[in-house]
Every structure is written in C-alpha cells, then in structure tokens.
C-alpha positions in Angstrom: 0.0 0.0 0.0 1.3 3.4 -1.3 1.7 6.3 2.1 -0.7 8.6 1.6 0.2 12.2 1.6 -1.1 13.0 5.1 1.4 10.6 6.5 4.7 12.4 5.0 6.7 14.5 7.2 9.6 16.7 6.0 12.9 16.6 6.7 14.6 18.8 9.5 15.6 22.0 8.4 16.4 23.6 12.3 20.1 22.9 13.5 18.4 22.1 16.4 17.9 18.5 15.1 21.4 18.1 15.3 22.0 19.6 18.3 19.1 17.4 20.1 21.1 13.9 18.7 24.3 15.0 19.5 23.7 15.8 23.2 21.4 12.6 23.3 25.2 11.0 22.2 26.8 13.0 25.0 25.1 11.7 27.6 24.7 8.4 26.3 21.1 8.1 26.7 18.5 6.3 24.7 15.3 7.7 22.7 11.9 5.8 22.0 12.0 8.1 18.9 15.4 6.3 17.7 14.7 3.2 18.8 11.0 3.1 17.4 11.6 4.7 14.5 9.2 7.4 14.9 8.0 9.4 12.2 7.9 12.2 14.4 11.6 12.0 15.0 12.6 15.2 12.8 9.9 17.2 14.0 10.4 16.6 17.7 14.7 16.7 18.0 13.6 20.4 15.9 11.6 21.2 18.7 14.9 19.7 21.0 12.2 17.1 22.4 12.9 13.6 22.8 11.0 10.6 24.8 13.9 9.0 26.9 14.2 5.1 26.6 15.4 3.5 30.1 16.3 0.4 31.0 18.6 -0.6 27.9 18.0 -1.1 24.5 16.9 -4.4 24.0 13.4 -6.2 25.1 12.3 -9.1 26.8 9.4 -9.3 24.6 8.9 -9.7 21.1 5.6 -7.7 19.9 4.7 -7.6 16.5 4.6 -3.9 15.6 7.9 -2.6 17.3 10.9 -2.6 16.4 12.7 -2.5 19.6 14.0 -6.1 19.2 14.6 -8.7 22.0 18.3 -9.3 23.0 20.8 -9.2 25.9 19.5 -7.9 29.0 22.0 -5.7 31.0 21.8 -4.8 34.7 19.9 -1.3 35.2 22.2 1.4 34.8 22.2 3.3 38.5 23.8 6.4 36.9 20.6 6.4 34.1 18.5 8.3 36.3 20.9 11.2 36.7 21.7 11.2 33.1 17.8 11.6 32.1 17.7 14.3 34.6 20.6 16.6 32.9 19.0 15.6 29.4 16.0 17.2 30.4 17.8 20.2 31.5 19.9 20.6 28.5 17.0 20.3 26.3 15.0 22.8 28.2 12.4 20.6 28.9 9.1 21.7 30.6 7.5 18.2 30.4 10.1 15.0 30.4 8.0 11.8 28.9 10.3 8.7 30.6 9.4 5.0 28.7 11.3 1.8 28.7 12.2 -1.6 27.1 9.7 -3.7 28.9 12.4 -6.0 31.6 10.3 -9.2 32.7 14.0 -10.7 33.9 13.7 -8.2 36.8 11.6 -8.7 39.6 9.9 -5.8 39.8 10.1 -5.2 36.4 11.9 -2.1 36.2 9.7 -0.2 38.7 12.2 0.8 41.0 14.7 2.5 38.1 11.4 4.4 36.9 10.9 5.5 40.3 14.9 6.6 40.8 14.2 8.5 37.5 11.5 10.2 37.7 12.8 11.6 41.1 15.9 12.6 39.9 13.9 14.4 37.3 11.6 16.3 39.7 15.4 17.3 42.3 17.1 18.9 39.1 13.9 20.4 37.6 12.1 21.4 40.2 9.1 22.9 37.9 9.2 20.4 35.7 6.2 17.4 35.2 7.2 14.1 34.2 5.0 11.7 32.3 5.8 8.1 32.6 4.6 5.1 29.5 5.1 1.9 31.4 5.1 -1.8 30.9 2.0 -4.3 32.5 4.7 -5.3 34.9 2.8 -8.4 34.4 0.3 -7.2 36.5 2.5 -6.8 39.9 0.4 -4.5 42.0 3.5 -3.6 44.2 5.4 -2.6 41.2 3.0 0.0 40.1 2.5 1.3 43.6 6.7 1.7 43.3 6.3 4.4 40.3 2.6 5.7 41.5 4.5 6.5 45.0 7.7 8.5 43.3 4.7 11.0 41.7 4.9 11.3 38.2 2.4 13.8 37.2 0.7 11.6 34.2 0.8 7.5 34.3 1.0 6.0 30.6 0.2 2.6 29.5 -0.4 2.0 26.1 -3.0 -0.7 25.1 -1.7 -0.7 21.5 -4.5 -2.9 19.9 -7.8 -4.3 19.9 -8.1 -7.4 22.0 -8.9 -9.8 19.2 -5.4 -8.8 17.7 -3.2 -9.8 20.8 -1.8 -13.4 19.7 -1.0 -12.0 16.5 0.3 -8.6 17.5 1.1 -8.4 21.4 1.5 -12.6 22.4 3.0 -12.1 25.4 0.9 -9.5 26.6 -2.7 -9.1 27.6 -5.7 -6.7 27.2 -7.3 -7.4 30.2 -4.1 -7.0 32.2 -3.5 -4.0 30.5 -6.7 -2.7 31.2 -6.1 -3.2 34.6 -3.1 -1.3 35.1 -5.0 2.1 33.9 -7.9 1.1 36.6 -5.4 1.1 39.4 -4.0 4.1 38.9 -7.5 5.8 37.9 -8.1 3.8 41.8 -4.9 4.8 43.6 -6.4 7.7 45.1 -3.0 9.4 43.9 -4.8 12.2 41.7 -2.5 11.0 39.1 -4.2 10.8 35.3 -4.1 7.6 33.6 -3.4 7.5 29.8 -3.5 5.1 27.1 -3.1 4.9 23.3 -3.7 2.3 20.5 -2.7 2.1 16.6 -5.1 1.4 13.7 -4.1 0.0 10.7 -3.2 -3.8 11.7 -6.5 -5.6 10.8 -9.3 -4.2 13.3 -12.8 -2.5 13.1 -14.0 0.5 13.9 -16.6 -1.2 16.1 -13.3 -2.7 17.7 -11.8 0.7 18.1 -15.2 2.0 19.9 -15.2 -0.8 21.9 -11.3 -0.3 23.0 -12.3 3.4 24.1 -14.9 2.5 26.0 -13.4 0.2 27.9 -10.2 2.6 28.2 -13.2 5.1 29.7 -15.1 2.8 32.1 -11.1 2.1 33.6 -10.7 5.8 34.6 -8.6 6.4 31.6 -8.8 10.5 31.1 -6.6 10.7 28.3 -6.5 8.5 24.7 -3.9 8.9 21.9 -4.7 6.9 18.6 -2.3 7.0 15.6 -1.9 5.6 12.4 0.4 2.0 12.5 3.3 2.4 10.3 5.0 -0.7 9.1 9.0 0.1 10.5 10.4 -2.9 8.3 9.4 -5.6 5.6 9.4 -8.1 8.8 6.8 -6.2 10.7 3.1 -7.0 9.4 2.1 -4.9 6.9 -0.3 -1.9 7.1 -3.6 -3.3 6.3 -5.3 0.1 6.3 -4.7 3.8 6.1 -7.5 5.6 7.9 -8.1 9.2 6.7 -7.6 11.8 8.9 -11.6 12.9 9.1 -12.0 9.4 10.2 -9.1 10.1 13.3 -11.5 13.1 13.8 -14.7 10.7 14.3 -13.4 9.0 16.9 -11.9 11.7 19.3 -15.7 12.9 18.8 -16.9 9.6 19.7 -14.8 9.3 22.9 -15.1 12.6 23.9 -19.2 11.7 23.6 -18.9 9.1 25.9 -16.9 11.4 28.6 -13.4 10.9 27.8 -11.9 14.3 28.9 -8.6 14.0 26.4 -8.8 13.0 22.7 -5.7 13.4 21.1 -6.3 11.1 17.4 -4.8 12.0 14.0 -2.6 9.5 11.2 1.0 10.7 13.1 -0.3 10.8 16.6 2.0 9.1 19.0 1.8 8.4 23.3 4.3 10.7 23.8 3.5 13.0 20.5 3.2 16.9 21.9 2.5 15.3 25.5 3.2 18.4 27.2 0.2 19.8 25.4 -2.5 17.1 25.9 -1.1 16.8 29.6 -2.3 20.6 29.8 1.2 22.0 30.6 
C-alpha cells in the first residue's frame, strides 16, 4: 500500500535537530524516537524534544509492531537516572516523557529505576512534570505502587491494539491485564491521570476501536492517543489500512461523547506525540 500524503513529514531543516542527537550521544542516553523509528523524530529533536528510553535497549518481549527487538539484558544502569535528569535540562524541557524496554527478567520489572528516574527528574527540575509510559509489569500490583508512590504527574500505559489482535500482535501480553493497570492508577487515590493509546491499521474494526475506548473510559482512563500503525520494516506485518484523517476526527468525537476528557487522534499521533500539550502543561 502506497503512504498517503497526510502521513509524509519533511525533513529537519532547524540545527536544532542536530543539536538534540548529538547531546542525546553525549550523555549516552536512549530515545523511543530512535529506537521506534518514529516518524515524528525530525519534528520533535527540531523542537529539542525527545522521549527518553530507560532500562537498555533491547526487550524481553517480542511484539509484533515494534521494532525495539529482543536481546541481551543488561543490569539497570544506576547512573541512568541522573543522566535523564541533565538531558531534560539541557533540552530545556518543561515536560520529560520517561518509557522503557519492557524487563520481565527483573523482579519488579523495572519499577524501582522508573521510580529513581523520575525523582531525579523532579530534584534537578524542580518545575518540571514528568509523564511516565510503562510496561503491564505483568500485572504486579507492588510494582506500580513503586512508580505511582515517586509521583509522576501523568501514568501511561499503552494498550496498543484491539483485544482480538493480541496473539497476533502483542503474544505475550494481555488486554485485560493491560486494562487493569489504567484502573489502578484511575483507583490509587494518587490524583494521578491515567493515559492510554492504540494504533489502527493492523487488521481491526472501527466497532473494535469503539469498543477499546470504552473500555479505556469505564477504567478511569482520562486521556487517549490513537495513531496511524506504520510498518517500521518488511518483517513487521504490513499496514492493512490507512484511515483518513476525518475518520481520526470521528473518533476523538466519539470518545469525547462518551466522557473521555482527552482525545488526542490523527494519522501521526503518538503516546508521547506533543505530550506536554494534551497533559495541559
């Protein structure tokens, strides 16, 4: 399938692209935009934005869409957390988005280094929020309680597909697990807003779609990204539709119908795409 022309991005023209990669280099640190492949790449290291990537570079899973690929795990870096925090600083960032390889070889799944992060975050940039995209943590409780207690001011988890698509797309995950993550935060009694987000384009309906923000709303989720799936090699599966961007449009109005409070949905839409802005800051 050809890329339509709503999903074509130019190339960076600001030095500040340049800038962003080669102090990402300095301080050795590691971006979901490099590691993903995101199309908003250019446009975010122009802004001197990037989503930092903790925990190493390799995953203990194996999901279909990404192309973070599985490999070596490696002991969590203690001096990460610092790192991240003079990253932020450099870049001038108001609003730090923190994700990570998912790590089912540790015991807590990571939880502790997200914590250690987001703290040191919150000591060097006093004024600064910090948004956090987690893994399940396959579904430890304890661990969540771990990054809900070091106060990140927005809780990510990303759903990523319909249900019906999970052996196919996410086989070592699950929806209902996933689900439940964003209901205890929504049930912590921390104040702290859960967020989701899902692709379209790998095989589902649009009643699927409804049904995925619906359940995403009856959780407590308050804010939904949706974006267009883009096919990062020949040996991910291949794009089985491009929705239009009035059809994106449809379905913010749906959710926000149905109560959701935050709607963020167009074809290059990503969880950590202009964060700061759909977090409010």
């Amino acid at each position: 399938m050809r890329i339509p022309p709503w999903l074509r991005t130019p190339l960076p023209k600001s030095r500040d692209f340049a800038s962003t990669g080669a102090l990402l280099r300095d301080l050795d640190l590691n971006t979901v935009c490099q590691g993903a492949r995101c199309p908003n790449k250019w446009e975010c290291f122009s802004r001197s934005v990037a989503t930092f990537l903790i925990l190493g570079r390799e995953c203990t899973r194996n999901c279909a869409f990404c192309n973070i690929s599985p490999g070596r795990q490696l002991p969590p870096d203690p001096d990460e957390p610092r790192r991240v925090a003079e990253g932020s600083a450099r870049l001038g960032l108001r609003h730090v988005v923190i994700t990570s390889v998912t790590r089912d070889d540790l015991p807590d799944g990571g939880a502790a280094h997200f914590a250690a992060t987001i703290r040191a975050v919150k000591t060097r940039l006093p004024g600064c929020t910090v948004e956090v995209l987690i893994p399940d943590f396959q579904g430890d409780a304890e661990a969540l309680a771990v990054v809900l207690d070091a106060r990140p001011d927005v809780l990510n988890h990303n759903v990523e597909t319909v249900p019906r698509l999970y052996p196919a797309i996410r086989p070592q995950a699950d929806y209902a697990q996933s689900v439940q993550v964003l209901r205890r935060t929504a049930e912590s009694g921390s104040g702290i807003p859960a967020k989701s987000g899902l692709m379209v384009g790998l095989g589902e309906t649009d009643e699927e779609l409804r049904e995925v923000v619906r359940d995403l709303r009856s959780a407590g989720c308050g804010m939904i990204t949706i974006g267009q799936y883009m096919r990062p090699s020949r040996q991910h599966p291949a794009v089985q539709r491009y929705m239009p961007p009035e059809e994106f449009d449809a379905l913010a109005e749906y959710g926000r119908s149905i109560g959701v409070p935050k709607m963020f949905c167009a074809p290059l839409v990503r969880s950590s795409y202009h964060a700061a802005e759909l977090a409010g800051e």
